[in-house]
C-alpha positions in Angstrom: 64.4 104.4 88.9 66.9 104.2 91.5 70.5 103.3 90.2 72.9 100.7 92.1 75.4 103.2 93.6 72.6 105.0 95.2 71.0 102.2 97.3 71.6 102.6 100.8 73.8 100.3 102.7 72.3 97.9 104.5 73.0 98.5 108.6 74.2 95.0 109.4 76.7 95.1 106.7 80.0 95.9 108.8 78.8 93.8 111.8 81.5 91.7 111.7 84.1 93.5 109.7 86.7 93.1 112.9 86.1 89.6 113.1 86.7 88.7 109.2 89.9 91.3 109.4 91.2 89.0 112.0 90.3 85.5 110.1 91.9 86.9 107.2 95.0 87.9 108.8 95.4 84.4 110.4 94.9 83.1 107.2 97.2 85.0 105.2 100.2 84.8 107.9 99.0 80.6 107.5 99.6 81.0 104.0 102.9 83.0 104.2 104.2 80.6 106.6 103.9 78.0 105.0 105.2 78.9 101.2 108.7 80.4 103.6 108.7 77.3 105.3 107.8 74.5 102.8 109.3 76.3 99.7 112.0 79.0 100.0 113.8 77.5 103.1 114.6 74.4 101.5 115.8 75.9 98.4 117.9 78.6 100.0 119.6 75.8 102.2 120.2 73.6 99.4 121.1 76.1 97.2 123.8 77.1 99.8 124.9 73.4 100.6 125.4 72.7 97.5 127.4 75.8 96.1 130.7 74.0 97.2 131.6 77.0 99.8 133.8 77.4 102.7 135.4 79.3 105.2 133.9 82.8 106.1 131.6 82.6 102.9 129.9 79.6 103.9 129.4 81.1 107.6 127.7 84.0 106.0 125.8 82.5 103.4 124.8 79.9 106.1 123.2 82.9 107.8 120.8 83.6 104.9 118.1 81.2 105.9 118.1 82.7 109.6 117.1 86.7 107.8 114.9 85.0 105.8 112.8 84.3 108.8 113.3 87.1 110.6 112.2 88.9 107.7 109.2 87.7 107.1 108.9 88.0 111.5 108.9 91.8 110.7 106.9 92.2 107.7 104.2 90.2 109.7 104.7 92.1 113.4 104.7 94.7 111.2 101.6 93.8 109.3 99.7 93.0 112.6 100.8 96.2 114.1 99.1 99.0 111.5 95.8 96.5 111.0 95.2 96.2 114.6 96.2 99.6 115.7 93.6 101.3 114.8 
């Protein structure tokens, strides 16, 4: 009797593995973009406006929201850049 792990793989199986790497990818940067956008954005800004600060600190911790984004720019360039490099 033939056991599970040594059934051969059917040859259609990875047809289309390219094509769901790249749906998922959209999907996930989807997803990311929108908890940043929708959920930690707001917060951080509010957060901020309503911490009672001035001067240079609230220059700088006006700032936070901008590396927020351009963080999450990287990680997904990033991201993009190993899954479709090879």
């Amino acid at each position: 009797m033939e056991s599970l792990l040594q059934k051969e793989v059917p040859k259609h199986f990875g047809e289309n593995e390219g094509q769901m790497g790249l749906v998922g990818t959209v999907i996930g940067v989807m997803v990311v973009a929108i908890i940043v956008f929708a959920a930690v954005i707001p917060t951080v800004v509010n957060s901020i406006s309503s911490a009672g600060l001035t001067g240079t600190n609230k220059t700088l911790a006006d700032l936070v929201p901008l590396f927020i984004i351009l963080g999450i720019l990287v990680i997904i360039i990033g991201a993009m850049v190993v899954r479709f490099a090879t």
